[in-house]
N, C-alpha and C positions, 0 to 999 in steps of 0.2 A: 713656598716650594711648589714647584710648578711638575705635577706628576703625570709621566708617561706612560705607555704602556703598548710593547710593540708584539702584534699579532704574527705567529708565521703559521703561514697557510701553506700546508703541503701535498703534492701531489705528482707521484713522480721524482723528477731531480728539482719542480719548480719548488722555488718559494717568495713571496711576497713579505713584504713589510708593513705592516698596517697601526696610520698614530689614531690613538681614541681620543675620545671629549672626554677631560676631568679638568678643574679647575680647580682647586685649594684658595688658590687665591685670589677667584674671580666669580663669585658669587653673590645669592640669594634672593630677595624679595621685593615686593613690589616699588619701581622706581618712581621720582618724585620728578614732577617738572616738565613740557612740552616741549624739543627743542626746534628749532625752523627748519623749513620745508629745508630738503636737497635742493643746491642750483642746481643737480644732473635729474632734469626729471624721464618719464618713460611713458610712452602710449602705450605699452604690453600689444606689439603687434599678435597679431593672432593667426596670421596668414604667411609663407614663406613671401609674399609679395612686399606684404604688409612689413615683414623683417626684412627685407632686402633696400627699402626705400628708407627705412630706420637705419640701418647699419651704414647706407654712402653718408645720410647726411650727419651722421655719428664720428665717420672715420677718417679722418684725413688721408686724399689719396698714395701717399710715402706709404700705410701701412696696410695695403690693401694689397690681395694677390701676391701674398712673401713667398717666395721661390725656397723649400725648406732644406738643409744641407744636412741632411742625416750622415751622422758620422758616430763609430762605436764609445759609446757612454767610457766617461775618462771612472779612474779610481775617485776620482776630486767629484764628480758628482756625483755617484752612486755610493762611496764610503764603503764599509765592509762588504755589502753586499753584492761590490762586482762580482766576488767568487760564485757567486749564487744567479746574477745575471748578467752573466757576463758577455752573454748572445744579445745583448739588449744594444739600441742605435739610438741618441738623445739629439735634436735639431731645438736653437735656437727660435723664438719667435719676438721680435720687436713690438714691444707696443706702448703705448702716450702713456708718459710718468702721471698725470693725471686726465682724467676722461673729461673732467668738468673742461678744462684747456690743452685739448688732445694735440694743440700745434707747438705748446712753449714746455721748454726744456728740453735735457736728452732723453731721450727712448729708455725704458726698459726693457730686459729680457728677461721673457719665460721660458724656460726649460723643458720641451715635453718628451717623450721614450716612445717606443717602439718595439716589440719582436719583428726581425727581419724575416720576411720569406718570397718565396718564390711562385712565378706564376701569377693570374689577374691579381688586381688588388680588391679584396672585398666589397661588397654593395654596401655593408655599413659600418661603424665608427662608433665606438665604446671609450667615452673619456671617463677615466673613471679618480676617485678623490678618495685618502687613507681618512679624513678627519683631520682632527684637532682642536679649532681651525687651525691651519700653519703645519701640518706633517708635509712631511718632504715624501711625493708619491709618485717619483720615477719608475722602482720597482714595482708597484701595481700591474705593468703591462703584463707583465707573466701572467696575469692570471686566465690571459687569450689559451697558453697552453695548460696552465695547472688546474685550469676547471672544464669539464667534460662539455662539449658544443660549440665552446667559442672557438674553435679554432678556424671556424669559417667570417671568426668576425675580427677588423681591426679593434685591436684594445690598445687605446692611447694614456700612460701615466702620465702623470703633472706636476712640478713643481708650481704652487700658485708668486707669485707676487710677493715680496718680504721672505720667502724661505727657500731651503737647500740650493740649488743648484741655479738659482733664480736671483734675478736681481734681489740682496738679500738687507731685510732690516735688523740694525742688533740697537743694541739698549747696553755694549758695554758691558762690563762685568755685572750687572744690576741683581741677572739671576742664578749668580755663581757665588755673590758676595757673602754678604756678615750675615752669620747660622740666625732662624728664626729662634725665639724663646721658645719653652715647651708650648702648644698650644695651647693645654691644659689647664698651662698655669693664668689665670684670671689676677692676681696684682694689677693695680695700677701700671707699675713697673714694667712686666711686661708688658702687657698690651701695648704700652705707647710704644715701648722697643719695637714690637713687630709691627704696627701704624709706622714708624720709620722708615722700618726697612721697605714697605711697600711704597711708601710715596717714596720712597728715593728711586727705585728703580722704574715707577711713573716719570720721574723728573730726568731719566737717564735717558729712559726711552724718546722724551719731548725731542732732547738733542739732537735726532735723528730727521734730515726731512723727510725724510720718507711714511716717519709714523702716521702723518694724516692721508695719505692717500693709500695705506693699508689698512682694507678694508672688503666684504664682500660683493659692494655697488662695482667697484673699482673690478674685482674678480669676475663676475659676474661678463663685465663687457671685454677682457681680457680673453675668456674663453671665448665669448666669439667670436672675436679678431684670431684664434687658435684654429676653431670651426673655419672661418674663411681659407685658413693656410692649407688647412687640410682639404679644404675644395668640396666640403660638404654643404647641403641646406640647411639637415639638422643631424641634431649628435643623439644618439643613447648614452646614458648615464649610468654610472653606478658609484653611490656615493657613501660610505660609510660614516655613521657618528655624525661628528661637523661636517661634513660630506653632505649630512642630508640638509643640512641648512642649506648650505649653500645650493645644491640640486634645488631645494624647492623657493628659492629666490631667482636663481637662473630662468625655473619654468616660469615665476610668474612676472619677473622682467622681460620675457622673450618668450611665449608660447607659441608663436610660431615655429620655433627652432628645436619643439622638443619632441623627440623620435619616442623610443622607451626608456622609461624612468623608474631608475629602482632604489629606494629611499630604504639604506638596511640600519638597525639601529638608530631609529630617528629621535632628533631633538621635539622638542613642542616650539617648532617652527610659526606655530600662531603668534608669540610672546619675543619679550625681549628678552636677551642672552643673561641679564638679572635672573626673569622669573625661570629658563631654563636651568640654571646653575641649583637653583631653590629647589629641586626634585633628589637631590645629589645624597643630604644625608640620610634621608628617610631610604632612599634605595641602597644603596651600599650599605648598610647597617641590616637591610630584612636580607639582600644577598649573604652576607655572613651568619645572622642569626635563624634563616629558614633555610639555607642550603651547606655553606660551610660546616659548621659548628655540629650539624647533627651527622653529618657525613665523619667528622675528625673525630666524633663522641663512637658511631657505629666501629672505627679501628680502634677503638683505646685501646686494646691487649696489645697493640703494633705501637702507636702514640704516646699512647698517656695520658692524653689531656685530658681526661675526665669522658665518663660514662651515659651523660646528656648533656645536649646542646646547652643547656644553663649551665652545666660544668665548664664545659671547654669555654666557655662565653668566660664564667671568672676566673680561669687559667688565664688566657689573656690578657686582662685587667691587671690582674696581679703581678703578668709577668711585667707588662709595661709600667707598672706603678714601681715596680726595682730598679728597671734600667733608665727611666727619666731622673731616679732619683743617684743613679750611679750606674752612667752608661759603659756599656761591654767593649771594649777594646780588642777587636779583632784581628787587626793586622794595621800599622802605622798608615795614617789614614782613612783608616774603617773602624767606626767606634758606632755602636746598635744602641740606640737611645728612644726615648718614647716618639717622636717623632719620626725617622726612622720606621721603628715597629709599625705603625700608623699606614705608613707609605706602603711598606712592602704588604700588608695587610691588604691594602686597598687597591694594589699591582692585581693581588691574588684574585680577585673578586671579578676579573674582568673575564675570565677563563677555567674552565672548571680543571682545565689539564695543570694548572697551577698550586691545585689547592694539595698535591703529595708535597709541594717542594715548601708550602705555607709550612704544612705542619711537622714536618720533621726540621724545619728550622724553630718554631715552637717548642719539639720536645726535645732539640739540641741547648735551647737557649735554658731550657726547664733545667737539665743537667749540670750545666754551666754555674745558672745561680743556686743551686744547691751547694756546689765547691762553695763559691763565693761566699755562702753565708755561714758554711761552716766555722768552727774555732780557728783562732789566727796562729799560724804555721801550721795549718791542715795543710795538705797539697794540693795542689793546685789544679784547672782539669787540663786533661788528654791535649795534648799540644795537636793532635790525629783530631780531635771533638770539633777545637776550634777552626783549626784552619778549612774541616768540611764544611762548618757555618758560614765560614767566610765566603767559600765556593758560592755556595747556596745562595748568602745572600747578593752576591755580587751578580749573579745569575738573572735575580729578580729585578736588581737596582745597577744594571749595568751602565761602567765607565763610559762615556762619552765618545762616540769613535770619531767622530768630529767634531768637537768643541764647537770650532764657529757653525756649523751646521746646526746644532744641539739648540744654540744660544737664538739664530735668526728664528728656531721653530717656536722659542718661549716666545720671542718678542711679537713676533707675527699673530701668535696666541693671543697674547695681551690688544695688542693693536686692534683685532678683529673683531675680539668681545666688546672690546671698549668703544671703540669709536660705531660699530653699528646699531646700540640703542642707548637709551639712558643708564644712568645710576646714579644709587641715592651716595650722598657726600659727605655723609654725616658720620662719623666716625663712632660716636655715642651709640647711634642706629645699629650699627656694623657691630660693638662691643657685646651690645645687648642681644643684637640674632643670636651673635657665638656661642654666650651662652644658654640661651633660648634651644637651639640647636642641639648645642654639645648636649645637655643633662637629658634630650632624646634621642639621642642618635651620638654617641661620642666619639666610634668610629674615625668617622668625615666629621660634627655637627661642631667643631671648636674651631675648626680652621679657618667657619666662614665670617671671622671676624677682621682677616687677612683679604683687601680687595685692593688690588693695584687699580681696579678701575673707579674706585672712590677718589683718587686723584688724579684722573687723567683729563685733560681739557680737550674735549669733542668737538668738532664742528658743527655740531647739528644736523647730521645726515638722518634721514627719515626712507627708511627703507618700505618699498607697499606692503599692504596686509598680503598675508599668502591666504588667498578663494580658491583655490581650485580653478580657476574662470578661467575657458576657454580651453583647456589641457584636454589629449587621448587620456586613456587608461596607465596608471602611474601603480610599480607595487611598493609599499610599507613593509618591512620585514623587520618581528620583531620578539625577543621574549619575553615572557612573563616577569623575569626578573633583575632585567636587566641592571646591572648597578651604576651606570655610566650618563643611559639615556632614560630614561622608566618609561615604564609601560603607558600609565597616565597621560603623559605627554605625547606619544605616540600617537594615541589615539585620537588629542584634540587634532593634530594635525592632519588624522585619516580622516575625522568629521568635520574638518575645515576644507578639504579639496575633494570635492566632490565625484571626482574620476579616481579617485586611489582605490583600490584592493589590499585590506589587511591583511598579512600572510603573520600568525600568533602559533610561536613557539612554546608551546606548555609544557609546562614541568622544568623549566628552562631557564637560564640566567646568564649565559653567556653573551658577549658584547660582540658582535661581528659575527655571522651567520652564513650568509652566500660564500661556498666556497670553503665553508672550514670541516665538512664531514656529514652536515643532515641530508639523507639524499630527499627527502620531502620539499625541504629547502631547495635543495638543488635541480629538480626537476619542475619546480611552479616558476622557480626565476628563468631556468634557461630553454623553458617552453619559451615564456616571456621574448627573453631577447633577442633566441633565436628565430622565431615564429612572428610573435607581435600576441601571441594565445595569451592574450590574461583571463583567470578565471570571471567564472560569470558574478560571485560572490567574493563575501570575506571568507579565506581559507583557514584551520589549522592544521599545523605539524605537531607531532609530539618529539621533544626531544631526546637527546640518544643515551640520556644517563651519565650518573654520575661516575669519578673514574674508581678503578679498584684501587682496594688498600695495600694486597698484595705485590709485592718488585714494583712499589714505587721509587720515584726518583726520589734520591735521597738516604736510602737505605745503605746499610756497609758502613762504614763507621759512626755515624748516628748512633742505628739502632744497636751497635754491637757496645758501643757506650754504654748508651740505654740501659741496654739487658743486665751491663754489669754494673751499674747506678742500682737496679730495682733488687738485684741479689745483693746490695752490700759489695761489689767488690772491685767495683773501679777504683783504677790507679792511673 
């Protein structure tokens, strides 16, 4: 299962759509094997000269100086969120299906967005990236208006390569198909089921040609062939999650081309998308157990779920140890099962504004199986109970508003992880992390025995080490707890590039930062991109706290349930 998790940044009437880095299926530890050099190699110009004399003899003259046709963004490429940017203008960019052989085959197209306005057109250019790898990040543009400064700056959204609106890679039903086993459950039995289901949809995705040439090398020189359209020398960044991968492979394939660069949420960019993925259970497992849990434990009078964080931790254990063993049936096609619970758990953890709708589906579900476990022709519960769980949970784990959209994003996903570094192939290997994993961190720590990139066949691309070399001043933005990218990781990356400024959100766990409410945050960065002002050191922010227990979403028939569960007298 391939889990999302979409940001809305508000400000005003804007809003943004933002995909983060989680992987379930595409993780963990150190990879085995050397593979061969890239045919596409890189001098890392360091000079706009130096990149201008790299980019002719890079680029085939066809794709040079594209005249761009801005025209207002269709429903078909922006999906629900026309309603929300619907002032947005999306133009075409042509560019070589493969870069190693920039002259054979047909052209790809990139998809990139715009806020339209009037009068000069800005001195600089903000392309900015949601994650993932593979979010579909047209809607990003908005954030020229939904964030206080830039409105003097162009902000360009992106669809990359393999996703949304963009020449798109799919894999076929692969990650829509036959339900994974419980994670948990360690059988023989299972395991190989779920080793199946993942090399199959490896072996779906093979079928596509596109999967080898999606990839970040590929990306990487796509946006500069984007950069050229736009008529720029270099671009400013701002790259979320998978975002910062990629930002800090852009800088260090092409340092000449990099204006300001703002890495929010950052991967450990040092390492391969294996040892990235490895940080995953240990972090989501202390985001729930040091922030969630004591937060859900502080309302138990409102909750329920127990009175300390060790409480609430084996409320959920327990709840998920009933519904794996006999999943909740919410509505024809919506059935809550340990996996499932797992997911929306793990949605929750990305955002602190999530964690009311966590637990009042928690102590809906509490309610639920206490029916359920009553004596047989007890009544059944609140028809009003279930269908708000359902709300709820549909809320956290929403339908697909375009399917093939949804589908190019997993594939894209997979493609990007896979094919940019090694991984081990060992299946044994992989059984054994899971539960290595799982019995510390159980959360996440079962799932990572599920790796679509344990059967994927690589070309051998060798991407550079990310140095720092050569780069301006780059900001790192990041929290304490983050559960998505961790902090750990972060930081080798801030002690690998020499020029970066770490901006450390404390007390903080939230996944995506610029722009979603810190104005510490918001005033280091948009000094930053509107100035060039990066501070003279490493910064901190403190963050803004956790949310109230009080007229949380989710209250009204929940808790009216609830109350009359705890008095004895629901019917």
């Amino acid at each position: 299962m391939h889990h999302r998790r979409r940001v809305v940044r508000r400000a005003g009437a804007a809003t943004v759509g933002v995909l983060a880095l989680t992987g379930p299926l595409l993780v963990a530890s150190p990879a085995s094997g050397a593979p061969a050099p890239s045919p596409l190699g890189t001098t890392r110009p360091a000079t706009v000269a130096a990149a201008d004399a790299e980019f002719l003899a890079r680029t085939p003259e066809r794709f040079r100086d594209q005249q761009l046709a801005w025209a207002p963004c269709s429903r078909e490429q922006v999906g629900l969120l026309a309603s929300l940017t619907g002032g947005l203008e999306c133009a075409q960019v042509a560019v070589p299906r493969d870069w190693n052989e920039p002259e054979a085959g047909e052209p790809l197209q990139v998809t990139i967005s715009r806020e339209p306005r009037q009068g000069p057109r800005p001195e600089r250019t903000v392309i900015t990236n949601p994650g993932g790898p593979g979010g579909a990040g047209l809607s990003l543009a908005t954030l020229g208006s939904a964030v206080p400064g830039l409105a003097d700056t162009e902000v360009v959204g992106l669809d990359v390569r393999g996703t949304g609106a963009s020449s798109a890679l799919t894999c076929g039903s692969a990650f829509v198909g036959e339900t994974p086993p419980d994670y948990r459950d360690r059988s023989p039995e299972a395991l190989a089921l779920a080793a199946k289901i993942v090399q199959g949809a490896a072996q779906a995705c093979a079928q596509d040609p596109l999967a080898p040439v999606v990839n970040t090398q590929q990306t990487v020189f796509d946006i500069d062939l984007v950069r050229d359209a736009l008529d720029r020398e270099t671009i400013d960044w701002v790259g979320y999650s998978g975002g910062t991968w990629l930002g800090a492979q852009f800088a260090t394939h092409l340092p000449g081309r990099v204006g300001r660069f703002v890495l929010d949420s950052s991967v450990d960019a040092t390492a391969g998308y294996q040892e990235v993925f490895s940080y995953q259970p240990m972090a989501f497992q202390r985001r729930f157990d040091v922030d969630f849990a004591p937060w859900a434990a502080a309302g138990n009078a409102t909750f329920g779920l127990g009175a300390t964080g060790e409480d609430v931790g084996a409320t959920y254990e327990r709840l998920r140890a009933e519904l794996a063993a006999r999943p909740l049936q919410l509505l024809p096609g919506l059935a809550v099962d340990g996996n499932l619970l797992d997911a929306l758990a793990m949605q929750s953890m990305y955002g602190k504004a999530s964690f009311p709708q966590l637990a009042w589906i928690l102590s809906g579900l509490q309610v639920v199986e206490a029916f359920r476990a009553g004596p047989a022709g007890s009544a059944a519960a609140p028809a009003a109970l279930t269908g708000r769980l359902a709300d709820l949970v549909r809320q956290l784990a929403p339908a697909a508003d375009r399917p093939s959209a949804t589908e190019s994003m997993a594939a894209t996903f997979a493609a990007t992880t896979c094919n940019d570094s090694p991984w081990t192939t060992d299946q044994a290997f992989w059984d054994a992390y899971g539960n290595e994993q799982g019995e510390r961190y159980p959360l996440v720590g079962y799932t990572k025995s599920s790796q679509v990139c344990a059967y994927w066949q690589r070309d051998g691309l060798v991407l550079p080490t990310v140095d720092g070399a050569d780069l301006p001043p780059l900001l790192i933005v990041q929290s304490r707890r983050d559960p998505a990218t961790a902090y750990e990781g972060a930081v080798k990356t801030h002690e690998a590039m020499g020029s970066s400024v770490l901006v450390t959100v404390e007390d903080e766990g939230d996944h995506g930062l610029y722009g979603m409410g810190n104005p510490c945050v918001d005033d280091v960065v948009g000094r930053f991109l509107t100035e060039g002002t990066a501070p003279d050191g490493d910064v901190t922010c403190e963050g803004v706290g956790l949310p109230p227990v009080a007229g949380s979403q989710g209250e009204g028939v929940v808790a009216k349930v609830l109350r009359a569960a705890r008095s004895g007298t629901a019917s």
